[in-house]
N, C-alpha and C positions, 0 to 999 in steps of 0.2 A: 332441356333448355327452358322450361314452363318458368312462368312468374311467379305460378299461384301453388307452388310445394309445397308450402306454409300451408295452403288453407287446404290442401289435399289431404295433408299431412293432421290436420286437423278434422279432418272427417273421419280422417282412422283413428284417431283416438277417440273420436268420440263415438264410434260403433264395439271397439273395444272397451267403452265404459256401459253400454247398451249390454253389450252381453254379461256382464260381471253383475250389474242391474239385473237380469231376465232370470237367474239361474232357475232351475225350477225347484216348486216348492218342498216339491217328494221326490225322497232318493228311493232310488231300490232296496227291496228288502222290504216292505209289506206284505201285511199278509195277502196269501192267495185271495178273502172273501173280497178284500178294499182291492186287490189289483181288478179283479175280475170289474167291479163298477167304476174304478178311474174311467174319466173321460181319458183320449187319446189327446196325448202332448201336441201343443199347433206345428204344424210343420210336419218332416218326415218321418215315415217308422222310427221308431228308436229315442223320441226324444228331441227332436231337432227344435227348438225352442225357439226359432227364427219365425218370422209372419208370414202365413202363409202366402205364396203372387195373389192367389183370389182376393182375399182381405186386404193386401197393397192396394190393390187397382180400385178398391170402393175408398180409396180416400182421396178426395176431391185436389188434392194440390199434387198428390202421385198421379192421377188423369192428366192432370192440366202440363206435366213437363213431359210425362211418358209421349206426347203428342208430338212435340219437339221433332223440327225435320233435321236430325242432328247430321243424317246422311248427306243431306243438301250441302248444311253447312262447310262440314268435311272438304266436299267437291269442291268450294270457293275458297275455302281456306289453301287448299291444295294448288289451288292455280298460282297464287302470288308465292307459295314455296317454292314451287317449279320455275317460277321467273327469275325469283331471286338464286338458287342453286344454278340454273344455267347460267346468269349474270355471272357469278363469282366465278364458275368453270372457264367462261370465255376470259376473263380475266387474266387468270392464268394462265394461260395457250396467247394469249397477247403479249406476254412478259418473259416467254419462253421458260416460265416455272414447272416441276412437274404437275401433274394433273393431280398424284396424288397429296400434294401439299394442304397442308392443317390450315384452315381458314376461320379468323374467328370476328363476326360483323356487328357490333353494338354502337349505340348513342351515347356523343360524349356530351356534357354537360354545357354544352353552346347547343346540342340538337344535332351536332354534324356528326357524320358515320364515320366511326373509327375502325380501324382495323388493324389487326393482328395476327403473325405468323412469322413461319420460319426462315423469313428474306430478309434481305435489308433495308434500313431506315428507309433508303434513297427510294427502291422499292415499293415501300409501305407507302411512302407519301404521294407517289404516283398516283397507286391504285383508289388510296382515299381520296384523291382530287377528283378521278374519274367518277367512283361510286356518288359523289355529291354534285360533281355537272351532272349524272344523269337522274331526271327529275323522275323518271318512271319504277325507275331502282327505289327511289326516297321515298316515293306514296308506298310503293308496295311491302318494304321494311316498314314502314310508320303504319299499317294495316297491320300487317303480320304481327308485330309488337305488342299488340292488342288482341287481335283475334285466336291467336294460336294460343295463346297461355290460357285465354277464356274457352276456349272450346275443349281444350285437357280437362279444368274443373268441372265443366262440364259433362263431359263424359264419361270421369269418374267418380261425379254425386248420381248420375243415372243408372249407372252398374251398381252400386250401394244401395238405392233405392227399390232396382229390378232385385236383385240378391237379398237384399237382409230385412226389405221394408223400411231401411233409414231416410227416412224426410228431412234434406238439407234446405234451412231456411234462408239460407241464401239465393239458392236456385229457385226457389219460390218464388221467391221477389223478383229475380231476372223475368219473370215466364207470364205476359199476359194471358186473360181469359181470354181473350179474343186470337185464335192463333192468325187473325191477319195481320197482330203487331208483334209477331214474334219471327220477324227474320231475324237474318242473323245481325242487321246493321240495328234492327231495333233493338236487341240483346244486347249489343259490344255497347249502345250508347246508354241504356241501364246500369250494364257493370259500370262503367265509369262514371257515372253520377254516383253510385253508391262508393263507388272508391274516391270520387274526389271528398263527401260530404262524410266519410264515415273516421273515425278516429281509431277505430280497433286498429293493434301490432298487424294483426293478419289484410286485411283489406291495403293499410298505408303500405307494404310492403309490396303490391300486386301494382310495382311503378309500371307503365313502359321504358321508361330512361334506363332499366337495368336488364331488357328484353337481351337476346344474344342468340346471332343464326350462327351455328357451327356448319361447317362443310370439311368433310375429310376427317373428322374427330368426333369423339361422345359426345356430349352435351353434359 
């Protein structure tokens, strides 16, 4: 359900252009006297042409995100999932639907939560009027809209980083030197400065207006 697939999506490419870049410069099949004085390939026995974690961690913008309480974050993000998932359950057991009925909860272009599933109109328009009288539902979708798609990217430029040594200069920019401005509300209101102000396909695509909670179904 993430926003930012696009720009996930683009970190894999761009690590896959990283390696095709790295190949190394000597194949095997030199002689025994040049094997013998090769230096060893960085990374693992065999060749592993990736940066080694020691050499990651001496680059000053890998310290600065590796710090990142992404566990924290998690936990808060986690909470307004868990309101919003129970919301939608109670909803259903209100309407006498089953429990396991496909739910699917997005922003319509007025800002009001739309919703979608296997019931009827009469139904659907109920639930939508409930989900928008309640104001505690609306903050925690209009949080989650944001923070959950940012904390996917997030967590997937840090594994790239921890793994291959790929420095995303995105996440760079999200991630003060000072990690006392780096909660998570400091982060979410960064990403969105560089989203409103930024023109690249990948960033203009990372809306909230197109965020979407699934319940009962894939995403």
């Amino acid at each position: 359900m993430s926003l930012l697939t696009s720009l996930i999506q683009a970190s894999t490419r761009f690590q896959q252009a990283m390696d095709n870049r790295q190949a190394p410069a000597e194949q095997p099949g030199n002689s025994p006297v040049n094997e013998a004085h090769k230096p060893e390939a960085a990374g693992s026995p065999g060749g592993d042409r990736f940066t080694p974690s020691d050499q990651v961690g001496q680059d000053p913008a890998s310290l600065k995100t590796r710090k990142l309480p992404l566990n924290q974050y998690k936990q808060t993000v986690a909470q307004d999932l868990s309101f919003i998932r129970d919301t939608l359950r109670h909803k259903l057991a209100e309407y006498n639907l089953h429990p396991a009925t496909a739910v699917n909860v997005s922003k319509g272009e007025n800002g009001k939560t739309v919703v979608e599933g296997k019931f009827s109109d009469e139904l659907r328009s109920k639930i939508e009027q409930d989900l928008n009288n309640n104001r505690s539902f609306s903050e925690a979708f209009s949080r989650l809209s944001v923070s959950e798609p940012t904390l996917h990217f997030m967590d997937n430029a840090l594994k790239l980083n921890q793994a291959y040594g790929v420095s995303n200069s995105l996440l760079n920019s999200l991630v003060s030197e000072n990690q006392q401005f780096n909660g998570l509300q400091d982060v979410l209101h960064r990403f969105d400065n560089l989203r409103r102000n930024s023109s690249s396909g990948a960033m203009a695509g990372a809306d909230p207006q197109r965020y979407a909670f699934n319940l009962n179904t894939r995403a």
